[in-house]
N, C-alpha and C positions, 0 to 999 in steps of 0.2 A: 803385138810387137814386144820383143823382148828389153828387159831393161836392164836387168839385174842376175847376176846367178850368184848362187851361194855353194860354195865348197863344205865338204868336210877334209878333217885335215888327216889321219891318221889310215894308210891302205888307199890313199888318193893323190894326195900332195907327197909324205913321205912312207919310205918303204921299211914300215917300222916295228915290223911282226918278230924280225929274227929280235931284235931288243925290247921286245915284249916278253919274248921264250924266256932270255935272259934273268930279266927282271921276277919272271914267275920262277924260275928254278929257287933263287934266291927266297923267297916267300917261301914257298913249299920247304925250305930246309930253314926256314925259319920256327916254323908250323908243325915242324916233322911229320911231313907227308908226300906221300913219295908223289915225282914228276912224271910226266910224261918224258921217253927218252930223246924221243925225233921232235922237229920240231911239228909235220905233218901231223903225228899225236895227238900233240900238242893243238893242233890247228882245228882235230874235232873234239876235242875237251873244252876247249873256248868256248863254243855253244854261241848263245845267242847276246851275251853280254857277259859285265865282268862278273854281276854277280852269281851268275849261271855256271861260269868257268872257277867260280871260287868254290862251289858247292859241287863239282864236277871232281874237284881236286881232293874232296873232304875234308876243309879248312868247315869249321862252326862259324856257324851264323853273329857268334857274338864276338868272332875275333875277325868279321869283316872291314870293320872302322882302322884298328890297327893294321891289316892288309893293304887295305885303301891307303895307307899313309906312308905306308914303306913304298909302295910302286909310284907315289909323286914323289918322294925325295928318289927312286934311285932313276926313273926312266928320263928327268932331266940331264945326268949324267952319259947319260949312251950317245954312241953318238953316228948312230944311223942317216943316210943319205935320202935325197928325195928322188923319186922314179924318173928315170931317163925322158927327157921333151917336154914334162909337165910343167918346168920354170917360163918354158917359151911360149906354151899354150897360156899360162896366165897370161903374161906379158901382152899376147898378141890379143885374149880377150880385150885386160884392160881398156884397150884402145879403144873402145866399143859400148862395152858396159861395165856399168859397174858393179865391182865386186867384192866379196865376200865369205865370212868363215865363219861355221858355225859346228864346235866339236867338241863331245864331253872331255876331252883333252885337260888337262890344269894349264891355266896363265903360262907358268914357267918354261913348262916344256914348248907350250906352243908359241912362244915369242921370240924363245932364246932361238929359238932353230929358222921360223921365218927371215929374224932379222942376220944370220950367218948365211942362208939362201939367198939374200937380196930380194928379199918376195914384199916384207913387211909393208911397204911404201904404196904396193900393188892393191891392199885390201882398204876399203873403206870403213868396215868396221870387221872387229874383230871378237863373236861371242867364243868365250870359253866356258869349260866347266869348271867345278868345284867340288870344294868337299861336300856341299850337297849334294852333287849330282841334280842340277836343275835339267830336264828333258828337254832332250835336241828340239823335241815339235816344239816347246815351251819357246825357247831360241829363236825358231824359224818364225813364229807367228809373231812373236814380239818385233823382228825385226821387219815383216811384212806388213805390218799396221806404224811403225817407228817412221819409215820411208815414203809411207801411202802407196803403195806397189796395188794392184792386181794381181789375183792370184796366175794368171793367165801371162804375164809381165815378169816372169822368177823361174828359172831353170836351179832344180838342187840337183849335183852333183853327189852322190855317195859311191859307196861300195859294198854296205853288206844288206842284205833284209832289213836287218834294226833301223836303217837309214829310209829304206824306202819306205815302213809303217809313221817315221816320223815321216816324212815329207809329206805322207798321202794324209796323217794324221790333223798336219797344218792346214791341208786344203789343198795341196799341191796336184794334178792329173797326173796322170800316169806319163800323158806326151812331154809334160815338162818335167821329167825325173829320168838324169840318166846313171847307171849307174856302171863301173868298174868293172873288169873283170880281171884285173891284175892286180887286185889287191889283197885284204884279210882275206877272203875266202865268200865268193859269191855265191849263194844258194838261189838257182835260177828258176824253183818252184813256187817263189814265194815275193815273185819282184811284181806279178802282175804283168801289164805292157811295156813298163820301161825300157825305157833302148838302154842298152850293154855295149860299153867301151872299151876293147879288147887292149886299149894302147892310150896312152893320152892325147894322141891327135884326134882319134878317134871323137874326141870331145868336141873339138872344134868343129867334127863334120858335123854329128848331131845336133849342137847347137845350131849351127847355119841353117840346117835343113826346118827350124820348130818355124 
């Protein structure tokens, strides 16, 4: 029986890629190195995380920390909306189970924007990241021993690969991982069985049907 699901927050809840582009233009002409022009590019330069997308760019490896510190100060700033029906999908989960966020995101971005969505009130706990960079599975597991859940009890919600290696990382099955197709960018070679949500209602069927 399901209990609990966990979200991630960025290419799932908000649709926040074009103010990711944004935010790396800025970098890279910080850095003096040239961008990608489109944001699709852009979207296979990303790669499979930031730091893959920062070596993708040919930013050095010693000026990632200062990278890492310009994209929390400016991506609080932007002010990107969240994906059409995903407010009402939470909403309509809540009522049900309980739920939750778990996304290398920083605090600021990810609160100031929940609490202007009217979401904030909806999650029961809320893990972010940091300037460590503490790992999504690190997250999930913490929070699935925190609650005493079963892993069989947790439906995680993501959008990219990187999501599904954490979630399968924590112990998560493939049946209880669904993930996005309308988000950062879904590479469906590498999801395993996971079911694919073309739309965010789409969540709600999946869920119903585990």
């Amino acid at each position: 029986m399901i209990k609990a699901i966990i979200f991630d927050y960025d290419g799932v809840i908000v649709d926040s890629f074009v103010s990711v582009f944004e935010v790396y233009k800025g970098i890279c002409k910080h850095f003096n190195v040239a961008c990608p022009a489109t944001i699709d590019k852009f979207r296979k330069v990303y790669g499979y995380n930031y730091t893959e997308c920062l070596k993708n760019l040919g930013i050095q490896e010693e000026d990632f920390e200062e990278a890492n510190t310009i994209y929390i100060r400016e991506i609080v700033k932007m002010e990107h909306g969240v994906f059409e029906d995903i407010v009402d999908v939470i909403r309509e989960l809540a009522k049900k189970y309980k739920i939750y966020l778990v996304s290398a995101s920083h605090s600021d971005e990810i609160l100031s924007k929940l609490e202007r969505f009217g979401l904030i009130n909806l999650f029961e706990k809320i893990y972010c990241g940091s300037d460590k960079r503490i790992h999504k599975s690190d997250m999930v597991t913490d929070l699935v021993r925190k609650y005493n859940y079963s892993l069989n009890e947790v439906v995680f919600v993501g959008d990219r690969a990187i999501d599904y290696e954490a979630s399968r990382k924590a112990g998560i099955d493939d049946n209880n991982i669904v993930l996005v197709g309308y988000g950062w960018g879904l590479d469906k070679n590498k999801i395993g069985k996971a079911k694919v949500a073309n739309n965010p209602k789409d969540i709600l069927y999946f869920i119903g049907k585990i």
